[in-house]
C-alpha positions as CSV (number, residue, x, y, z in Angstrom):
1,X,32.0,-28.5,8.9
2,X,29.2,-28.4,11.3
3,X,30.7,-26.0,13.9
4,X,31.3,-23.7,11.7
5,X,28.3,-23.3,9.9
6,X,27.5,-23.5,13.6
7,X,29.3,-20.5,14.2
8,X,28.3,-18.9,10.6
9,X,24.7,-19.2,11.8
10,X,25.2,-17.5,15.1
11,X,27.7,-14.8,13.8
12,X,24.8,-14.3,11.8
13,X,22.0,-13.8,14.1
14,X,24.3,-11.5,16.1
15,X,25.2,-9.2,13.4
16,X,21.0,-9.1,12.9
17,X,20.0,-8.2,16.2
18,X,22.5,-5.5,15.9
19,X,21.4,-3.8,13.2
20,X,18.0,-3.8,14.4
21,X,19.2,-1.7,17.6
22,X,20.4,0.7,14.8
23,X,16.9,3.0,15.7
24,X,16.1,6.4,16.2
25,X,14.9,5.9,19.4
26,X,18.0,3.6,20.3
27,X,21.1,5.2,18.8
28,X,20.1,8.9,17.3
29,X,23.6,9.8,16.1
30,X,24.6,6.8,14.6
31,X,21.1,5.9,12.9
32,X,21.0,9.6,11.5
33,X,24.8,9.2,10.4
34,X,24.3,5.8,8.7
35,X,21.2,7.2,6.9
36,X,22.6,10.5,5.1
37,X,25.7,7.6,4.0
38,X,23.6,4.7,2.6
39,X,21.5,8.3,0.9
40,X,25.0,9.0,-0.6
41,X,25.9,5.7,-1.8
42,X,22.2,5.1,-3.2
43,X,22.3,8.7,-5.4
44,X,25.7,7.1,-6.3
45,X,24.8,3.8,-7.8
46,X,21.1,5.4,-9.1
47,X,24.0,7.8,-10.7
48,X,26.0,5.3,-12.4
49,X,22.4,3.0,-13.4
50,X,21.1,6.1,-15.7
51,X,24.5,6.4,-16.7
52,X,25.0,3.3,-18.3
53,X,21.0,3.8,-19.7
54,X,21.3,7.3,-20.8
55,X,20.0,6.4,-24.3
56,X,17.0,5.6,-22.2
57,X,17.7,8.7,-20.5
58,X,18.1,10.8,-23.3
59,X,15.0,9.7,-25.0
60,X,12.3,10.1,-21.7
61,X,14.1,13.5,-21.5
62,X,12.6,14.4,-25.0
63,X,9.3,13.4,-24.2
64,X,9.1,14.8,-21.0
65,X,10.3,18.1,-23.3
66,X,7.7,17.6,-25.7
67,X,5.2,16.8,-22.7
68,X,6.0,19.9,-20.7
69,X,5.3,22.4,-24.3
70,X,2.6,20.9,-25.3
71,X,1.7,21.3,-21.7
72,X,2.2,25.3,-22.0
73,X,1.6,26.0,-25.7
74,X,-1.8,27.5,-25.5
75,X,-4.5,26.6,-27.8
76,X,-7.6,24.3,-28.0
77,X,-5.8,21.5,-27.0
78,X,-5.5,22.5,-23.3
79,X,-9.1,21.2,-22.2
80,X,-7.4,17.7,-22.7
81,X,-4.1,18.3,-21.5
82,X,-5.5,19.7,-18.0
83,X,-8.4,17.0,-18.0
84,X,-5.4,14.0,-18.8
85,X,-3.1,16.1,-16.0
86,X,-6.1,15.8,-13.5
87,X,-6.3,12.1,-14.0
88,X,-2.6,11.6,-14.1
89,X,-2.0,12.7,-10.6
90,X,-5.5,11.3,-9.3
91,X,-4.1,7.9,-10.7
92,X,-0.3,8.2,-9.8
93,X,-1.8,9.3,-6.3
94,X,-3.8,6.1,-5.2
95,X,-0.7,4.1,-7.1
96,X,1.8,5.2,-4.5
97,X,-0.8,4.1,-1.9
98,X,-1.1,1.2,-3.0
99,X,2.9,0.5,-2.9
100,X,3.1,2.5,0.4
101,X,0.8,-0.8,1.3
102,X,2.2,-3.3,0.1
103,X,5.9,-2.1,0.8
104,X,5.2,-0.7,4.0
105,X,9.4,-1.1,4.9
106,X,7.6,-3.1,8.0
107,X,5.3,-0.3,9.5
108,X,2.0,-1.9,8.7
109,X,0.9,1.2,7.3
110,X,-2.2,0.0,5.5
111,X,-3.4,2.5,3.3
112,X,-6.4,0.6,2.5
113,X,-7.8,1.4,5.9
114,X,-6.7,4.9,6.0
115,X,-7.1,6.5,2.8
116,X,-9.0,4.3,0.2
117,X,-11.7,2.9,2.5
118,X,-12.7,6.3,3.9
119,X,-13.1,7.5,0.5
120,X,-15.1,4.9,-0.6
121,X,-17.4,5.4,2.9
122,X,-17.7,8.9,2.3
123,X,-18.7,8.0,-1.7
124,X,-21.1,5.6,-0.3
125,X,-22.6,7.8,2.2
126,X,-22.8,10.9,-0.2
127,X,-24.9,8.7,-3.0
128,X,-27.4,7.6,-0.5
129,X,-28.1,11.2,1.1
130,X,-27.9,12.9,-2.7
131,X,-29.4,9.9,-4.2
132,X,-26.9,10.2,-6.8
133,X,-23.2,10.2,-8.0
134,X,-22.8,13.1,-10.3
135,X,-21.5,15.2,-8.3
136,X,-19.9,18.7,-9.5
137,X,-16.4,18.5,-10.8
138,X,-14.8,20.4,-9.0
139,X,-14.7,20.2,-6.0
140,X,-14.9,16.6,-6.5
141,X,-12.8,14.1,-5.4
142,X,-11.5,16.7,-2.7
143,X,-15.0,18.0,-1.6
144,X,-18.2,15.9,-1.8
145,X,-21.6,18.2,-2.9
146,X,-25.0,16.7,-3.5
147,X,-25.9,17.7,-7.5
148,X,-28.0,20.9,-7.9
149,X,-31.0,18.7,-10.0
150,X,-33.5,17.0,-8.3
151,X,-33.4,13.4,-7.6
152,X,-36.2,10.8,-6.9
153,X,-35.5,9.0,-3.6
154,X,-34.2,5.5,-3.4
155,X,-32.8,6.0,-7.2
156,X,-29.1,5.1,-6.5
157,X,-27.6,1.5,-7.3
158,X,-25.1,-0.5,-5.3
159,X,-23.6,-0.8,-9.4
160,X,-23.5,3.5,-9.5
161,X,-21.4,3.3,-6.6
162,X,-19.3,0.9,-7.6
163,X,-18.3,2.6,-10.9
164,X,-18.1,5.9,-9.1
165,X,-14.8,4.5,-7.1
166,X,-13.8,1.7,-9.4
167,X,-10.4,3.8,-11.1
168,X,-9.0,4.9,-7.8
169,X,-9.6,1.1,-6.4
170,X,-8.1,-0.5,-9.4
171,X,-4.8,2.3,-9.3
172,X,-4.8,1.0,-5.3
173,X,-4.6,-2.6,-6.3
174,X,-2.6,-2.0,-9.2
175,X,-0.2,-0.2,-6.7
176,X,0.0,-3.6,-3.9
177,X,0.5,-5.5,-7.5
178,X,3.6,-3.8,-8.3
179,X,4.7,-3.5,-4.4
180,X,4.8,-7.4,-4.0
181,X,7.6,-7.8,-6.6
182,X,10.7,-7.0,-4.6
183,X,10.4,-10.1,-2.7
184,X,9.8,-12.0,-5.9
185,X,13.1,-10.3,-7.3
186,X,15.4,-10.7,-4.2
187,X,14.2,-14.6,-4.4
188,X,14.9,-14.8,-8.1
189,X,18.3,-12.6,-8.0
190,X,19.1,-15.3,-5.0
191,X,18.0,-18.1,-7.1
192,X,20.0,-17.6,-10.3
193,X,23.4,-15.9,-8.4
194,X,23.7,-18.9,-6.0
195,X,23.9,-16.3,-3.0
196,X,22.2,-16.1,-0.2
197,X,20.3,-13.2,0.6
198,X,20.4,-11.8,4.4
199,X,16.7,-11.7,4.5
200,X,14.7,-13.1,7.1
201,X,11.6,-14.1,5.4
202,X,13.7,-15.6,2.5
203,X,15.7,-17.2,4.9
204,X,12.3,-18.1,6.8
205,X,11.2,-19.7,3.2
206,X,14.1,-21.9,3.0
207,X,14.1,-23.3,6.6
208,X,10.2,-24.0,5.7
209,X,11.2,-26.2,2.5
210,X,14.1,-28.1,4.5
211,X,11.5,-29.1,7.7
212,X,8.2,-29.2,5.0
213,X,7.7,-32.6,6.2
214,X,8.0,-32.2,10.1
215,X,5.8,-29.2,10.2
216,X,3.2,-29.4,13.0
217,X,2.0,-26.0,13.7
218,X,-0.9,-23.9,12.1
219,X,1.3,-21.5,10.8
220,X,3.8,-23.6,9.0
221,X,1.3,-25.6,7.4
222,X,-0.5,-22.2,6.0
223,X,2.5,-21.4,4.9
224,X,3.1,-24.2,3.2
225,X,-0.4,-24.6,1.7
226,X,0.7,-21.1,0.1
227,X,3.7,-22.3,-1.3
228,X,2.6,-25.6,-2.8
229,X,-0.6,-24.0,-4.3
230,X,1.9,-21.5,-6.0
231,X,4.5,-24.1,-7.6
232,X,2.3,-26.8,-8.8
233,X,-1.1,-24.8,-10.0
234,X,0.9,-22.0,-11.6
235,X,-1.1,-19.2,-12.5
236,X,-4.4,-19.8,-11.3
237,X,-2.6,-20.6,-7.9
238,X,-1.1,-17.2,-7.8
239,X,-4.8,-15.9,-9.3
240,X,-6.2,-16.9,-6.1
241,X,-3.9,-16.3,-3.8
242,X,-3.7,-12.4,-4.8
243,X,-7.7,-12.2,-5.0
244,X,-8.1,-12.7,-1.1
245,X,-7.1,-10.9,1.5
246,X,-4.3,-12.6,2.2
247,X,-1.3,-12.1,4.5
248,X,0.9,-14.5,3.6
249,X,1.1,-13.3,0.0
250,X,5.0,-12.1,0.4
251,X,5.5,-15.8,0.6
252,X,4.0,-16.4,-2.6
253,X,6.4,-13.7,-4.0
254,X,9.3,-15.7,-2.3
255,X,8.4,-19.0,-4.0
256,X,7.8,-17.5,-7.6
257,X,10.8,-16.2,-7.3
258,X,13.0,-19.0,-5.9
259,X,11.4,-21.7,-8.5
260,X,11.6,-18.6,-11.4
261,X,8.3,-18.5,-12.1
262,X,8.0,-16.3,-15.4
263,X,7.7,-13.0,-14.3
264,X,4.8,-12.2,-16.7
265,X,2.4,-14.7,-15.3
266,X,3.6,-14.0,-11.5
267,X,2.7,-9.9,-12.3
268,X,-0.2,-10.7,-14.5
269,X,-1.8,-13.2,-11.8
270,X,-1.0,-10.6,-8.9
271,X,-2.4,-7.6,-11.0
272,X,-5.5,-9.0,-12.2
273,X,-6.0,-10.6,-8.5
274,X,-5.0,-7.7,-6.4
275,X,-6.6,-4.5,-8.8
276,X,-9.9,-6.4,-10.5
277,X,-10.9,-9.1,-7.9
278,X,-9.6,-8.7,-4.8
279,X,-10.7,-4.9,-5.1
280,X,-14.4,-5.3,-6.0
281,X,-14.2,-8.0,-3.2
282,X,-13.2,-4.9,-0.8
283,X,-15.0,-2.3,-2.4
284,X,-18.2,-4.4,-1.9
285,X,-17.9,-4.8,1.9
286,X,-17.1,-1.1,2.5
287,X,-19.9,0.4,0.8
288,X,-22.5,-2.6,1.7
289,X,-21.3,-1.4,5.9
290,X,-21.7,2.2,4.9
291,X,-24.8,2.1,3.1
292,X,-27.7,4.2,4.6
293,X,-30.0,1.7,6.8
294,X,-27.0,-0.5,7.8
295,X,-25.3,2.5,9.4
296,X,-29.0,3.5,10.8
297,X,-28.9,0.6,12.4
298,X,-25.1,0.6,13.4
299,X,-25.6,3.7,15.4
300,X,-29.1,2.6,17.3
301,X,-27.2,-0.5,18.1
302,X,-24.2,1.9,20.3
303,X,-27.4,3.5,21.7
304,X,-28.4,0.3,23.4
305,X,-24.9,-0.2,25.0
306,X,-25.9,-0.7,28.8
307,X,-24.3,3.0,30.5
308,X,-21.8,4.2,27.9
309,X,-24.2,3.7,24.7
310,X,-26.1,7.2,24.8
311,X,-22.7,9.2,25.5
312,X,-21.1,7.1,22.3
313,X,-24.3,7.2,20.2
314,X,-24.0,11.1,20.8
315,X,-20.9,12.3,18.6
316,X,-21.6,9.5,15.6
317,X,-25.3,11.1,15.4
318,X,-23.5,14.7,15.5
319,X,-20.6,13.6,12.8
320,X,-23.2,12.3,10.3
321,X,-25.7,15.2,10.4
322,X,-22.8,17.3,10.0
323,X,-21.9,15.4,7.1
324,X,-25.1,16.2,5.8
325,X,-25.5,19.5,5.9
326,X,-21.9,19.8,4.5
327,X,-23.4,17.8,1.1
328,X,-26.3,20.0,0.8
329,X,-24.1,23.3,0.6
330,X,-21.2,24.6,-1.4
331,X,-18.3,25.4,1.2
332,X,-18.3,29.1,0.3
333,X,-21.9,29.3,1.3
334,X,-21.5,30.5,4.6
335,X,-22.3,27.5,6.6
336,X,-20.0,26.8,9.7
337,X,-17.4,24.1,9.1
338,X,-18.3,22.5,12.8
339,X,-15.4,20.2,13.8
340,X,-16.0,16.2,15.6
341,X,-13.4,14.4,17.8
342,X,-13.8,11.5,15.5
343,X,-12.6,13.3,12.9
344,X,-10.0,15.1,15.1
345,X,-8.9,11.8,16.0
346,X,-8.8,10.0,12.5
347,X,-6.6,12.8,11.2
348,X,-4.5,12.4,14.1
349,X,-4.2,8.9,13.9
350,X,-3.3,9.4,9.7
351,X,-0.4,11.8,11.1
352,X,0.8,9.7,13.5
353,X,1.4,6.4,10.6
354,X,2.9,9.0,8.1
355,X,5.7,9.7,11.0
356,X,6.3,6.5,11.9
357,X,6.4,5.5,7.9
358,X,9.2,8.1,7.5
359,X,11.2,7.4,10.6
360,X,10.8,3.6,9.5
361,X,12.5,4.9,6.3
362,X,15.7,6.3,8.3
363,X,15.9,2.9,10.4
364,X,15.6,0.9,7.5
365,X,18.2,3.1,5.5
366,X,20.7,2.7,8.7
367,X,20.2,-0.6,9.0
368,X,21.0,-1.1,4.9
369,X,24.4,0.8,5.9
370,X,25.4,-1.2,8.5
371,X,24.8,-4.4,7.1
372,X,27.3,-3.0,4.1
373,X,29.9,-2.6,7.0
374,X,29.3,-6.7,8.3
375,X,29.7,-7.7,4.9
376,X,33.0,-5.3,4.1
377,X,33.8,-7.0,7.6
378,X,33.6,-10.5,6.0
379,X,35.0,-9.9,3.1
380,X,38.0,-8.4,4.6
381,X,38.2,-11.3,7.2
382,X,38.2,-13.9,4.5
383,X,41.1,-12.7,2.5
384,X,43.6,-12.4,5.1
């Protein structure tokens, strides 16, 4: 009947707002409590999964065996095993990035802006002052040093640049790709099982398909856009809306999902959008801003600031001059390693969104745990 889906509803919506008071900052104990017993119960069921697989098991056990003595066997093989090893971990590290981003378990923590796009700047700022992108392995990636041959000025090439950062950009992308299909699988999983997920942007997405045509606002009808470019263009409507920057994209995950879109052209779309397009899209406008004479003229311009622009203009000329001198010698050279506060404050600010990404962790852990205890609630309400 209508009151009681009334009631359903509203049961609902309470039981939500209470598990988001389950916080650290809220309820310590409890939220600490709840985390360490939806840990146990996780290890538990991730117990009983590569239980049921352990001829899956069993067999990436053996390679990993094989892996690890080929990896210690000595012999003329190792130059290959320690260059693969290198690119292994340089891959797998801007992969987990890239999930961190798209995942996020609602911090916003973008690691495009954090740790890709400063690399890329710092790339882009390197070529120009060693007019060139050969630079000695190692120390690079983790230390940038201008090439010991000579190079004739103006020599480097937006396209030198470009293929310098393009396998760490593609791993990021591929890394959102394969962070946007948990959405996609909720909705599916919902779809097929006739349930109905407690998730508010699914539930979002099906309040938007019931009041589709009495939407007014800006937002619904984006939304919508999204959605019915999705279902009825297929492919190329997923293509395009995983080649922009686009923040409605979880929505497109939702309605592949709930109309059970194929999951090879919903991860195919996403991943050649996401780690091809959308990346040389990005990668373009970070090293176009950070190329030499733009960033010339980005610092004169905070010079001209009325009263405050010579104080600002100060520390940007300092940081990039030291950043010159710290291309042009090796670190063990003896020159001193001068600090900035904009670098002080950029690591900072990196600390500070790696906390709140782990503490976000432990909320959203707590928060799984108590909604286990609403539904054992139900469950227990409904068969007396």
């Amino acid at each position: 009947s209508f009151s009681d889906s009334t009631l359903l509803s509203e049961r609902k919506r309470r039981d939500r707002e209470e598990r988001l008071n389950i916080v650290l900052w809220k309820q310590p104990l409890v939220t600490l409590q709840y985390f360490f017993l939806e840990t146990l119960i996780n290890l538990k069921e991730w117990t009983i999964k590569l239980w049921h697989r352990r001829s899956i098991l069993v067999s990436l056990l053996l390679t990993l065996a094989v892996l690890t003595a080929t990896y210690y066997i000595e012999g003329t093989h190792q130059q290959y095993v320690r260059y693969m090893e290198k690119k292994f971990f340089w891959c797998a590290y801007w992969v987990g990035l890239g999930i961190l981003s798209s995942v996020g378990l609602g911090t916003g923590l973008h690691t495009f802006l954090l740790y890709l796009g400063p690399h890329i700047a710092s790339v882009t700022l390197a070529a120009y002052e060693c007019n060139s992108v050969n630079f000695p392995e190692p120390p690079y990636p983790d230390q940038i040093i201008c090439p010991d041959e000579g190079t004739t000025e103006g020599s480097i090439s937006l396209w030198a640049i470009i293929s310098k950062v393009r396998l760490e950009a593609c791993m990021w992308g591929a890394g959102t790709a394969i962070g946007e299909l948990p959405p996609y699988f909720m909705a599916r999983a919902a779809r097929l099982s006739g349930a109905e997920p407690d998730d508010e942007e699914y539930q979002e997405f099906e309040e938007m398909l019931e009041h589709a045509e009495t939407a007014q606002d800006f937002a619904s009808r984006a939304k919508l856009a999204v959605q019915n470019l999705v279902q009825k263009v297929g492919f190329f409507g997923i293509l395009a809306c995983a080649s922009i920057p686009n923040p409605l994209f979880d929505l497109a995950g939702i309605t592949c999902g709930h109309f059970l879109v194929p999951f090879w052209t919903f991860f195919g779309a996403t991943l050649i959008g996401k780690a091809v397009i959308k990346m040389h899209i990005q990668k373009l406008f970070v090293i176009i801003t950070f190329s030499k004479h733009i960033v010339e003229q980005m610092v004169s311009l905070i010079g001209a600031i009325p009263s405050v622009g010579p104080s600002l203009q100060k520390p940007f000329q300092e940081y990039l001059e030291a950043q010159r001198i710290k291309l042009h010698h090796r670190a063990d050279s003896g020159v001193p390693q001068g600090e900035n506060w904009l670098s002080w404050m950029f690591e900072k600010l990196v600390i500070v969104m790696v906390c709140y990404f782990i503490l976000s962790i432990i909320n959203s852990m707590a928060q799984s745990y108590a909604k286990r205890l609403q539904q054992k609630m139900y469950s227990e309400e409904k068969t007396k």
